[in-house]
N, C-alpha and C positions, 0 to 999 in steps of 0.2 A: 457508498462513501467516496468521497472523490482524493485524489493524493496527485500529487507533482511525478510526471514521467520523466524520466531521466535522457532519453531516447528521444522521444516525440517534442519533448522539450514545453508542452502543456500540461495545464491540470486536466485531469480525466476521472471519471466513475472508476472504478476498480471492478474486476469482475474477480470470482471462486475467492471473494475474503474471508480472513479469519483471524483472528484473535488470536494473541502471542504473548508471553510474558519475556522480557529480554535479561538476560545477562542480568542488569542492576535491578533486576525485579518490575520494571515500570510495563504500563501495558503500551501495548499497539498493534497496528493490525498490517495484516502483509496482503499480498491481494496480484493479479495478472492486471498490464494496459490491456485493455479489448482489441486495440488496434495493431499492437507491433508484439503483442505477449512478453514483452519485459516485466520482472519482477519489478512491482513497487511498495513501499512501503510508508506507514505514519503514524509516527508515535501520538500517543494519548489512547484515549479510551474513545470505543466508535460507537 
């Protein structure tokens, strides 16, 4: 699944994702950039 790096400042695949339910109950998935290992993250269902 690909999500917006916040760092690299591209969209990128996500690597080690997983599915998360947040605070106001909605899904989304949290995930590593491959490149700089910054957390990234993207709400909705993956």
């Amino acid at each position: 699944m690909q999500a917006y790096c916040m760092k690299c400042r591209t969209k990128r695949e996500m690597k080690d994702t997983k599915a998360i339910i947040m605070k106001n109950g909605k899904p989304a998935t949290q995930g590593v950039c491959p490149v700089c290992d910054t957390k990234m993250f993207r709400i909705g269902k993956g």
